[in-house]
C-alpha positions as CSV (number, residue, x, y, z in Angstrom):
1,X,18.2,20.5,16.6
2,X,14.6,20.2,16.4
3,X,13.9,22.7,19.4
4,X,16.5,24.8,18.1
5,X,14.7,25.4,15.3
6,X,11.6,26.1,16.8
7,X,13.1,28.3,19.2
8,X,14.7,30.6,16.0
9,X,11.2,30.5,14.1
10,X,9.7,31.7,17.5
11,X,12.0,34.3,18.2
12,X,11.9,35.8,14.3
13,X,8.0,36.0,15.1
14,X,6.8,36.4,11.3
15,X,7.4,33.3,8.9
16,X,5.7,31.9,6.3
17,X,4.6,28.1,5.8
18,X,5.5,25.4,2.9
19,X,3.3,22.2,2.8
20,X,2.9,19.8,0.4
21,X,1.8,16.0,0.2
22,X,3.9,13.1,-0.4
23,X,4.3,9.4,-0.1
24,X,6.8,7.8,1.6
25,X,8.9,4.6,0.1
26,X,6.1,2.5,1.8
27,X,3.4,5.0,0.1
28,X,2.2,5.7,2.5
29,X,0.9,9.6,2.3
30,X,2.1,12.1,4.4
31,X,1.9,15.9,4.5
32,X,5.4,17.5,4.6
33,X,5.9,20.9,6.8
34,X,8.3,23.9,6.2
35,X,9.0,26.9,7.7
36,X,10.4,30.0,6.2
37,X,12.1,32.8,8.4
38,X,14.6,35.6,8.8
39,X,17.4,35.2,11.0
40,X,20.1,38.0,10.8
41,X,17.9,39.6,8.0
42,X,18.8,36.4,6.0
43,X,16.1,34.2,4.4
44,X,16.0,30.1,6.2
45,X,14.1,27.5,5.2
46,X,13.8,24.4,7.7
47,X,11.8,21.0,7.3
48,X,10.0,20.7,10.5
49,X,8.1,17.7,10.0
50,X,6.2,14.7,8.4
51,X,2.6,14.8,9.1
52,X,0.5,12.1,9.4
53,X,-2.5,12.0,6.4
54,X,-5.5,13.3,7.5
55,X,-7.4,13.0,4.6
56,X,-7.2,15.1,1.1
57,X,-9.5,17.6,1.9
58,X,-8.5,21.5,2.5
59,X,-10.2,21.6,5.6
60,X,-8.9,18.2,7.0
61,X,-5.4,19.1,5.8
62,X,-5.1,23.2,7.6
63,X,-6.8,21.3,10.7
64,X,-3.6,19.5,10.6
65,X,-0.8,21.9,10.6
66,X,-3.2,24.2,12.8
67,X,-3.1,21.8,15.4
68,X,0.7,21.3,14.7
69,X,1.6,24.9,14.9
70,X,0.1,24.8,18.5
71,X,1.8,21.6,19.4
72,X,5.1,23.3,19.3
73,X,3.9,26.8,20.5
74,X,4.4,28.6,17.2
75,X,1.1,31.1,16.7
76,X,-0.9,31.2,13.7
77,X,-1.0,35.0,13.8
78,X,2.5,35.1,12.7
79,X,2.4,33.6,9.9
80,X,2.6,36.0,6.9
81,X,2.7,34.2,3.8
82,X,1.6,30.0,2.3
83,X,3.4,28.8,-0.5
84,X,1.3,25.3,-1.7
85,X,0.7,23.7,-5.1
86,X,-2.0,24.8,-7.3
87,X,-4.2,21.5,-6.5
88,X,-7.6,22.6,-5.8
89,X,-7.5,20.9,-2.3
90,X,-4.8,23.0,-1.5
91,X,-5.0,26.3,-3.2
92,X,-8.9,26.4,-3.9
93,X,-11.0,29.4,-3.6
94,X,-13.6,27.7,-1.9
95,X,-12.4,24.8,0.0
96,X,-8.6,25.1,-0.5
97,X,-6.2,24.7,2.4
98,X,-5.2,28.2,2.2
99,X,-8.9,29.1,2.2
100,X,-9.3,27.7,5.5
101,X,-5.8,29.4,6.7
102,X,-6.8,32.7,5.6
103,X,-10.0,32.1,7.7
104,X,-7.6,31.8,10.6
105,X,-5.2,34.3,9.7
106,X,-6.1,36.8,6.9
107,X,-2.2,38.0,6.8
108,X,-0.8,34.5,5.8
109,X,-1.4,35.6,2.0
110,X,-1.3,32.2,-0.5
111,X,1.6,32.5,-2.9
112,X,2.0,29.4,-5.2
113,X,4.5,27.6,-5.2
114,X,7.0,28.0,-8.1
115,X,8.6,24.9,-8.0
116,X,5.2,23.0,-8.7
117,X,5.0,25.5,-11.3
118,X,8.3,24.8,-13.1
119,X,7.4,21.5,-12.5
120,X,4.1,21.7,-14.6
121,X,6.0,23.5,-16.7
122,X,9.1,21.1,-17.7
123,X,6.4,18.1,-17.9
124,X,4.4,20.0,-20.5
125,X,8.1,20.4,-22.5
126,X,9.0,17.2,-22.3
127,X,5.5,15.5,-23.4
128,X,6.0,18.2,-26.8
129,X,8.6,14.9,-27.8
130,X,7.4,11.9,-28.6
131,X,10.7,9.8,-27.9
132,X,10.4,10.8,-24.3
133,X,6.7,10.2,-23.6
134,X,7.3,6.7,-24.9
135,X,10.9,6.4,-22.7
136,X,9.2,7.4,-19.9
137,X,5.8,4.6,-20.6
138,X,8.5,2.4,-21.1
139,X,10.2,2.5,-17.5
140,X,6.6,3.4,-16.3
141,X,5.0,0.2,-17.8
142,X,8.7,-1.5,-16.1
143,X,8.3,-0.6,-12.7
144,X,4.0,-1.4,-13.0
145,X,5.1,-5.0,-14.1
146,X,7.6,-5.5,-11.5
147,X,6.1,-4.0,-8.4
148,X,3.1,-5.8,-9.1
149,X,4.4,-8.2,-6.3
150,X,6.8,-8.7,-3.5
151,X,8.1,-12.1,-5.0
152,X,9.0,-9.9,-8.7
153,X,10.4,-6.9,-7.0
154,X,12.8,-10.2,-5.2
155,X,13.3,-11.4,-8.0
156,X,14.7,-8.1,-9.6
157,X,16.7,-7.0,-6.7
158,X,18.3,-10.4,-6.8
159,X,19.0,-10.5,-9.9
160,X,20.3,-7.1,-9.9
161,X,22.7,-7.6,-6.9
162,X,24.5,-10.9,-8.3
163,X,25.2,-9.1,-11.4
164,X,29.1,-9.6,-11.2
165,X,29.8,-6.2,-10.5
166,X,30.5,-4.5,-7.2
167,X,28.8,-1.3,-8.5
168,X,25.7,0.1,-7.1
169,X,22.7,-0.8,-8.6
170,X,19.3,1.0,-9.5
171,X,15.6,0.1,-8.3
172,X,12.5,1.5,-10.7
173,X,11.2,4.5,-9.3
174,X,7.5,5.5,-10.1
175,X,7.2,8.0,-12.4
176,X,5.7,11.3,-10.9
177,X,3.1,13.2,-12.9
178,X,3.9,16.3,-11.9
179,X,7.3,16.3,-10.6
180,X,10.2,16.9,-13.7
181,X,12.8,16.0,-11.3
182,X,12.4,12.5,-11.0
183,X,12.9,12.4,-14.6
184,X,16.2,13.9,-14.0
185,X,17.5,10.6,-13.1
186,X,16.2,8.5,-15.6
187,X,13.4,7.0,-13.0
188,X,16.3,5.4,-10.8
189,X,17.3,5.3,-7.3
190,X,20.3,4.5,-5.8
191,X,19.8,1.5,-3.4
């Protein structure tokens, strides 16, 4: 599937790039890598691939996908837009990841990303109300105390499983400055 998708990016030509940092379950950080094409004059969107951190800085982190985007053949010069958070390492003026892009390619215009927007914007909203800034310190302050060590997060997930019920049960999640989604679902994942 992989191939196939690169074959389809290659064969629209023009596409534009998403990346964005994340860690995994282990945390450990990772940069994340999507492409955006046309295909039958219809917008696609494809994950491509986990990248390995190189560090936080713009520079480090366009070295990265630059170095990506020739591993699988896929030019540079056809990239026509970058869609990224508005964190200075990646949409900075100076020193931004899409600084360093643009250097490379001065038609893959930055556009930033809306979701990270929204994002912002639904945490501000939601720290307007007391009751949920001190839910959310609650569960925060939770999952602090019992990922403090491998022998409490045992503890937990035993305790949790022998609970009598054949349901499902939910691990503490960290909560995400930036990200409203995660409050979504009250801080839980599914195990």
């Amino acid at each position: 599937m992989f191939n196939e998708i690169i074959k389809r990016v290659q064969s629209a030509k023009y596409y534009s790039i998403s990346v964005d940092s994340s860690p995994d379950e282990a945390r450990i950080d990772q940069l994340t890598v999507t492409i955006r094409y046309l295909e039958n004059s219809q917008p696609v969107e494809r994950f491509v691939t986990f990248l390995p951190n190189v560090g936080h800085r713009g520079q480090q982190m366009a070295n990265a996908l630059i170095n990506y985007l020739k591993d699988v053949n896929i030019n540079l010069q056809d990239c026509r837009a970058q869609a990224y958070d508005n964190a200075p390492n990646m949409a900075g003026k100076y020193e931004g990841m899409k600084t360093h892009i643009l250097k490379e390619n001065s038609f893959s215009i930055f556009i930033p990303c809306s979701g990270h927007s929204l994002n912002l914007v639904g945490k501000a909203a939601a720290n307007t109300c007391s009751q949920a800034v001190d839910f959310f310190n609650f569960v925060e302050g939770l999952f602090n105390f019992f990922t403090a060590g491998t022998s409490r997060v045992q503890i937990l997930t035993d305790k949790l499983s022998h609970s009598g019920t054949k349901k499902d049960y939910y691990i503490l999640k960290r909560l995400s400055d930036t990200r409203w989604f995660c409050r979504a679902d009250l801080e839980f994942l599914r195990n």
